[in-house]
KOLZA-922458 format. One record per residue (C-alpha): x, y, z; residue number from 1; residue in three letters. Coordinates in steps of 0.05 Angstrom, whole numbers, plus 32768, in hexadecimal, padded with zeros to 4 digits. Layout:
! residues N
xx	yy	zz	n	res
X	Y	Z	NUM	ALA;
...
! end
This chain:
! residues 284
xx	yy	zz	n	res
7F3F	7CA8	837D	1	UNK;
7F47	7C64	8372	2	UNK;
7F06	7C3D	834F	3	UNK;
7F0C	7C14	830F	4	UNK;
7F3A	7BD8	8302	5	UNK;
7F65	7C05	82DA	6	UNK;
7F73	7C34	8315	7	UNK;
7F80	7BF4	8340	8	UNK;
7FAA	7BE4	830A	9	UNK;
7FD4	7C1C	8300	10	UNK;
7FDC	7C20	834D	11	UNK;
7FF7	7BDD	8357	12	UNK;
802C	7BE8	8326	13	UNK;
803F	7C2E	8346	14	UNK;
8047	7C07	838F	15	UNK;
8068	7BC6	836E	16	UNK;
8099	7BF5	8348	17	UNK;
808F	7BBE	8312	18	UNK;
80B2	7BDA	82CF	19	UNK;
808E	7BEA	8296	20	UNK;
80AE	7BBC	826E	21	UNK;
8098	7B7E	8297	22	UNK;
8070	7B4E	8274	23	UNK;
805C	7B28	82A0	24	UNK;
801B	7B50	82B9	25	UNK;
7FEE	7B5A	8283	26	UNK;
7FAD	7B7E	8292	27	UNK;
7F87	7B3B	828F	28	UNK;
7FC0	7B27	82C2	29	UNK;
7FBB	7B58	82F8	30	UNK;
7F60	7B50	82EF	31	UNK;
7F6E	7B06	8302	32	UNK;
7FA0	7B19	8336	33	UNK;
7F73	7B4F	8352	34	UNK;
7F33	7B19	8353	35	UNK;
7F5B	7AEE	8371	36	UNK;
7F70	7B14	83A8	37	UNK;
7F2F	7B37	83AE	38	UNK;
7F06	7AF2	83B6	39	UNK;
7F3F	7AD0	83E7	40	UNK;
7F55	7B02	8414	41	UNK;
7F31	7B42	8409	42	UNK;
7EE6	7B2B	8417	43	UNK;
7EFC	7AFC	8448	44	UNK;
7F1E	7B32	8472	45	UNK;
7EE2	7B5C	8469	46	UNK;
7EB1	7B20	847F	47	UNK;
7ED7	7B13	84BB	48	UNK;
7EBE	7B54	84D6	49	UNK;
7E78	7B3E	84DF	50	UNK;
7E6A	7B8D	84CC	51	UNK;
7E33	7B69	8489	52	UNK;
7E55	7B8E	845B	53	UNK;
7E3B	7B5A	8428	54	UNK;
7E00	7B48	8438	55	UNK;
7DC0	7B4D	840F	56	UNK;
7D79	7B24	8411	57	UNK;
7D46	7B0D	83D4	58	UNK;
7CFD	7AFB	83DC	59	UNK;
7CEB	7ABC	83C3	60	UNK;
7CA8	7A93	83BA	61	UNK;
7C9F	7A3A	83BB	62	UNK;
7C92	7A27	8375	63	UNK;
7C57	79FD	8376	64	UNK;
7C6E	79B3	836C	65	UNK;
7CB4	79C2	838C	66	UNK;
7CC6	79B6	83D5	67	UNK;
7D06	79DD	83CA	68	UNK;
7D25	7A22	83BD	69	UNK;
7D67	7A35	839F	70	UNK;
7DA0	7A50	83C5	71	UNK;
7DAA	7A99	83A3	72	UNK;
7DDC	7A8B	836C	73	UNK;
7E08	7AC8	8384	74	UNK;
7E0A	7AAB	83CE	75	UNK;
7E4E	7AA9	83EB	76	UNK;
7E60	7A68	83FD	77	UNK;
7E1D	7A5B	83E9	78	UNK;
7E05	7A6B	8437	79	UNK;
7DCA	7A86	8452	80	UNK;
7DC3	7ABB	8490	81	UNK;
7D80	7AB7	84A4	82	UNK;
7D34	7AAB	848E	83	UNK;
7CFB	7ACE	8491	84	UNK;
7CB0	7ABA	8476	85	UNK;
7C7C	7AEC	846D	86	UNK;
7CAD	7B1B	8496	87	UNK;
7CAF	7AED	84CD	88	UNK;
7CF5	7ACB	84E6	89	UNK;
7CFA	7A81	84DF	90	UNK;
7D2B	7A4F	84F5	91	UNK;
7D4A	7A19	84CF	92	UNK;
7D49	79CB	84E9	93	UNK;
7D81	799D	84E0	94	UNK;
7D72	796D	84B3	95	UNK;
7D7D	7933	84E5	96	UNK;
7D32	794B	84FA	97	UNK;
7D13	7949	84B5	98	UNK;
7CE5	790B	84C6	99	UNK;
7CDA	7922	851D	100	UNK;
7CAA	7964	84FC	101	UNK;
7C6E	796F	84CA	102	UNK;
7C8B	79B5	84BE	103	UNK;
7CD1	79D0	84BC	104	UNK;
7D0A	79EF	8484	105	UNK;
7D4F	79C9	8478	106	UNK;
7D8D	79D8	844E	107	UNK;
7D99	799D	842B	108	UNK;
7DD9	79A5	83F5	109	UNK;
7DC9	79EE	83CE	110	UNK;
7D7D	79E7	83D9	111	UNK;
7D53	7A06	840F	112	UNK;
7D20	79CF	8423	113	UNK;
7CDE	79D1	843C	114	UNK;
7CBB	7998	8461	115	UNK;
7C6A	799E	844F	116	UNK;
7C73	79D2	8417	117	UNK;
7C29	79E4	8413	118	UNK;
7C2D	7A03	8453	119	UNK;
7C5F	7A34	8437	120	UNK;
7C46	7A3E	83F3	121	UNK;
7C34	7A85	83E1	122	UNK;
7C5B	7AA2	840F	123	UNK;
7C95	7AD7	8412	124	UNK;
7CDF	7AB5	841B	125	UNK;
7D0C	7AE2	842D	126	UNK;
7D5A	7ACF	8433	127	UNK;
7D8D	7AF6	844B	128	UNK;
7DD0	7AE7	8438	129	UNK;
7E19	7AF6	8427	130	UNK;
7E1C	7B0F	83D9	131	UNK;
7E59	7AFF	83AB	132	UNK;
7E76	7B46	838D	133	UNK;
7E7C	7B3E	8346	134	UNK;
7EB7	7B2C	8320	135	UNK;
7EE6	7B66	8308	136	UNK;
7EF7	7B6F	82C5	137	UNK;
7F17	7BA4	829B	138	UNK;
7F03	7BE9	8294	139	UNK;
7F0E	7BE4	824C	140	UNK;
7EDE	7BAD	8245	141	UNK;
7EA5	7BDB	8263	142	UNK;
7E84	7C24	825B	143	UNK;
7E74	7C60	8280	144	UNK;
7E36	7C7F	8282	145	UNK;
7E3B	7CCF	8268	146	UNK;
7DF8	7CD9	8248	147	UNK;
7DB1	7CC5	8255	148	UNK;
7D6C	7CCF	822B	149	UNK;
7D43	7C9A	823E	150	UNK;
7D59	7C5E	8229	151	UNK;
7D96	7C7C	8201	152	UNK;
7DCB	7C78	8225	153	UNK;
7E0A	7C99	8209	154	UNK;
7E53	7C77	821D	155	UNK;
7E96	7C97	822D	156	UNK;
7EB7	7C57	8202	157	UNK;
7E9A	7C2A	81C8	158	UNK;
7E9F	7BE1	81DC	159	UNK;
7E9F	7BB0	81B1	160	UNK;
7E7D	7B7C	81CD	161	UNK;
7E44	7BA9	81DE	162	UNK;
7E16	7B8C	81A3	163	UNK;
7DC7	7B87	81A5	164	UNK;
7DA8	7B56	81D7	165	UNK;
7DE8	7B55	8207	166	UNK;
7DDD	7B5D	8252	167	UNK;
7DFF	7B8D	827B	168	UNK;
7E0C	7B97	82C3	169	UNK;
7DEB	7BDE	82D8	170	UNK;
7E32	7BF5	8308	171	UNK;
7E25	7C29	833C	172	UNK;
7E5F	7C5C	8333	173	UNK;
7E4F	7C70	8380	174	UNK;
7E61	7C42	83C0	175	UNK;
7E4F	7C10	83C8	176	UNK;
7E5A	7BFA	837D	177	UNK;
7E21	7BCC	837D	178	UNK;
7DFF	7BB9	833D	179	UNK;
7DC2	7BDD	832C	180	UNK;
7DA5	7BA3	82FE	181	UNK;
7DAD	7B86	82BD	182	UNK;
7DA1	7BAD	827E	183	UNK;
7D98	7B95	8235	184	UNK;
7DAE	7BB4	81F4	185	UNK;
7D76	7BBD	81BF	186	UNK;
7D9E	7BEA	8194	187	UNK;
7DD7	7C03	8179	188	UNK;
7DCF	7C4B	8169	189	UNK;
7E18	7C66	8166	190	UNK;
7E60	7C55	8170	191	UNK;
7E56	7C69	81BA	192	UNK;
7E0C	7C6B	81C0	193	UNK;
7DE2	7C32	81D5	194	UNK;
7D92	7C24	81E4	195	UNK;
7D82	7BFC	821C	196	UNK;
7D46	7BDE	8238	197	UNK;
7D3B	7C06	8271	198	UNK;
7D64	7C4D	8285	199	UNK;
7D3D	7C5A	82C5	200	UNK;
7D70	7C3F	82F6	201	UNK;
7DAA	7C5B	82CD	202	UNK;
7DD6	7C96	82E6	203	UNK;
7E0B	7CBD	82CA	204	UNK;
7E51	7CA2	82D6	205	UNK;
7E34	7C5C	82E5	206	UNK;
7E5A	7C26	82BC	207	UNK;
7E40	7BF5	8288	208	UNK;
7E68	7BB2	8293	209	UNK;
7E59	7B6D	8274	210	UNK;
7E29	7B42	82A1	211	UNK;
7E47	7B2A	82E2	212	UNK;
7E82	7B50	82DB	213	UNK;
7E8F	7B9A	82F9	214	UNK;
7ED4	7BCA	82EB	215	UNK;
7EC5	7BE7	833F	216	UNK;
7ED1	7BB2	8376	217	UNK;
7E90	7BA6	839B	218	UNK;
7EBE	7BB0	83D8	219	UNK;
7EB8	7BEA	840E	220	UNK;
7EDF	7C24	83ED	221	UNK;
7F0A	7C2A	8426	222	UNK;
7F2D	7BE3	8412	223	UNK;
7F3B	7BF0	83CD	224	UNK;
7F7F	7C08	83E9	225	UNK;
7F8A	7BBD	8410	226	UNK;
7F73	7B9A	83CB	227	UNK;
7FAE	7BBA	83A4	228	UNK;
7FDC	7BAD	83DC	229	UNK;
7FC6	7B6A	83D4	230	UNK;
7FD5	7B65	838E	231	UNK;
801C	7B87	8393	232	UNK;
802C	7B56	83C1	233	UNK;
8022	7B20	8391	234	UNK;
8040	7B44	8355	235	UNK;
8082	7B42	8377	236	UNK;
8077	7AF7	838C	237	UNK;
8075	7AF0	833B	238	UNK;
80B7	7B17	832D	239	UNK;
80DD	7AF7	836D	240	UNK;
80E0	7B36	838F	241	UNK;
80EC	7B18	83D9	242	UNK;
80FD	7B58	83FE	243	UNK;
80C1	7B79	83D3	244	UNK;
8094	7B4B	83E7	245	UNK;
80A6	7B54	8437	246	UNK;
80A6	7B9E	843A	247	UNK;
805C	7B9C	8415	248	UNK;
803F	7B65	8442	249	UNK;
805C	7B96	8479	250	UNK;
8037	7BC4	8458	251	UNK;
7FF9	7BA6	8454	252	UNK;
7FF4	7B8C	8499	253	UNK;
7FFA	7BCD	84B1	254	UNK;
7FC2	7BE3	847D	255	UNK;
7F8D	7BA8	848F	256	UNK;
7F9D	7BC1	84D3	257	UNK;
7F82	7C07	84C3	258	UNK;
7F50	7BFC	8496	259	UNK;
7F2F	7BC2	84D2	260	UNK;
7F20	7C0F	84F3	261	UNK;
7F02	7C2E	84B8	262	UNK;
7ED2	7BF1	84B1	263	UNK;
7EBF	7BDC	84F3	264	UNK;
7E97	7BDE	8512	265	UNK;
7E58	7BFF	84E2	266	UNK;
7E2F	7C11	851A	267	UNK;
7E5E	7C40	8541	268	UNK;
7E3D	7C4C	8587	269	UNK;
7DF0	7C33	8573	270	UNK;
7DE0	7BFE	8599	271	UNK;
7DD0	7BB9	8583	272	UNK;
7DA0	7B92	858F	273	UNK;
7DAA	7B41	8586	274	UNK;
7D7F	7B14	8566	275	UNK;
7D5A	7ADC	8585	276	UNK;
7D72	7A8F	8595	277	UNK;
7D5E	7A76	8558	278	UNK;
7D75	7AA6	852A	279	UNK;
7DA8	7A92	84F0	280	UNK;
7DCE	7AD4	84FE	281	UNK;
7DE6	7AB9	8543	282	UNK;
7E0A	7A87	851A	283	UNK;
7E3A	7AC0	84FA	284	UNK;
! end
C-alpha cells in the first residue's frame, strides 16, 4: 500500500518510467513536486466536492482588553465556515453595518471582530473551518514508532535532528493521517530511543516527523493514487516527454473521474438536513 513520501516516490518513478540515472529528481525534488501538486490541484479537487473532508473547529475565548480574535493560523485561505458562541449559531455582519448595531461580529483583514466585546467576554468561540494538511517531507527525515514504555518511545531509525527540546508532530499511521499533537524531546537515551513529554496519545507504527511537517498526505487515502499521477505528469513536463505527458493526463482524467465516486458524496443515502438563512455554511 501506498503511504509515506518514499512510497509516493518510488511510485512516481515506476509510472514516469524515469531512468535511474536521471538527475534531475532528487528526493528533495519530487517532496517539492509532490507539495506542490498536493496544495494546487489535489486539495482543491477534493474541496470542490463540498463532501468537508477538511474541515476542523477550535474553541476560543476574547482576551480581555482585545476586541479581536485570530484567524486559526492553519486556516485555508485563512476562511472561516461558521460560528458558534456558547454552542449557539451566530451570523456574521458586513462590515458596512459596523456603526447601524451595538452588537454584532465582522471579519476585518485576518481578525475576527467583535463590536461591544464585553458582551462576549467569557464565552466559548467556536470556529469551524477548512484546515491546511501539513507539509510533506521525507521519510528519512522522520521516525516510526515500534516501542512504547511510557514516555520511552523506541524508533525504527535514528534521526539526527531529533536532539533534546525539539518538537515533533505526533502522525497517525491510520486514515485519516491527522496529527495527534506535538511532542517534545527531554532525552536522548539511545541511538534509536527517545523520551518524550507525554506517550499517552502515542501508538505503535505512528510516525515522529519534525513540527509542521508529516511523511503521509493528510489527504483521503483513496487520492494518494491521483497525487502521484499528478506528479508524473509533471516529471515528464521536466524531461520534455510530450507524448508522456498526454497519455498520463489521459490517465489522470480518467482517475479524478473515479476517484469523484469513491469520495462523494460521504453521506450515501442519509438524508440531510440544511442549515438555516443565516448560516455561513450556505455560503459553501
Amino acid at each position: 500500500m501506498l503511504l509515506t513520501t518514499d512510497d509516493l516516490i518510488e511510485n512516481i518513478k515506476l509510472r514516469a518510467s524515469l531512468p535511474t540515472s536521471q538527475e534531475l529528481y532528487t528526493t528533495e525534488r519530487f517532496i517539492q513536486i509532490l507539495n506542490s501538486e498536493m496544495k494546487t490541484k489535489l486539495i482543491p479537487f477534493i474541496m470542490r466536492m463540498k463532501e468537508s473532508h477538511f474541515i476542523s473547529q477550535t474553541d476560543v475565548t476574547l482576551e480581555n482588553g482585545r476586541d479581536y480574535i485570530n484567524f486559526p493560523q492553519d486556516a485555508l485561505g485563512q476562511t472561516i465556515l461558521d460560528l458558534f458562541i456558547n454552542k449557539e449559531r451566530v451570523a456574521l455582519n458586513h462590515l458596512a453595518e459596523k456603526e447601524n448595531s451595538n452588537y454584532g461580529i465582522y471579519l476585518e483583514g485576518y481578525k475576527i471582530r467583535f463590536k461591544n466585546p464585553d458582551y462576549y467576554r467569557n464565552k466559548t468561540i467556536t470556529i469551524y473551518y477548512y484546515k491546511r494538511p501539513l507539509t510533506l517531507i521525507s521519510t528519512s527525515k522522520t521516525a516510526k514508532v515500534i516501542g512504547i514504555n511510557g514516555n520511552i518511545i523506541d524508533l525504527d531509525t535514528n534521526v539526527s535532528s531529533f536532539n533534546v527540546s525539539t518538537e515533533l508532530e505526533l502522525i497517525n499511521c491510520c486514515e485519516p493521517f491527522e496529527s495527534k499533537g506535538t511532542l517534545t524531546i527531554v532525552n536522548r537515551l539511545a541511538n534509536k530511543q527517545i523520551e518524550v513529554n507525554d506517550g499517552s496519545l502515542i501508538s505503535l507504527n505512528d510516525y515522529l516527523s519534525p513540527k509542521n511537517y508529516t511523511p503521509i498526505p493528510q489527504i483521503p487515502l483513496e487520492a494518494f493514487e491521483l497525487l502521484t499521477q499528478r506528479c508524473v505528469i509533471k516529471c515528464l513536463e521536466g524531461i520534455k516527454d510530450d507524448k508522456g505527458v498526454n497519455m498520463a493526463m489521459a490517465d489522470y482524467n480518467n482517475m479524478e473521474r473515479e476517484i469523484s465516486t469513491l469520495l462523494s458524496p460521504r453521506t450515501g443515502n442519509i438524508y440531510k438536513k440544511f442549515g438555516s438563512s443565516d448560516s455561513l455554511w450556505n455560503s459553501w
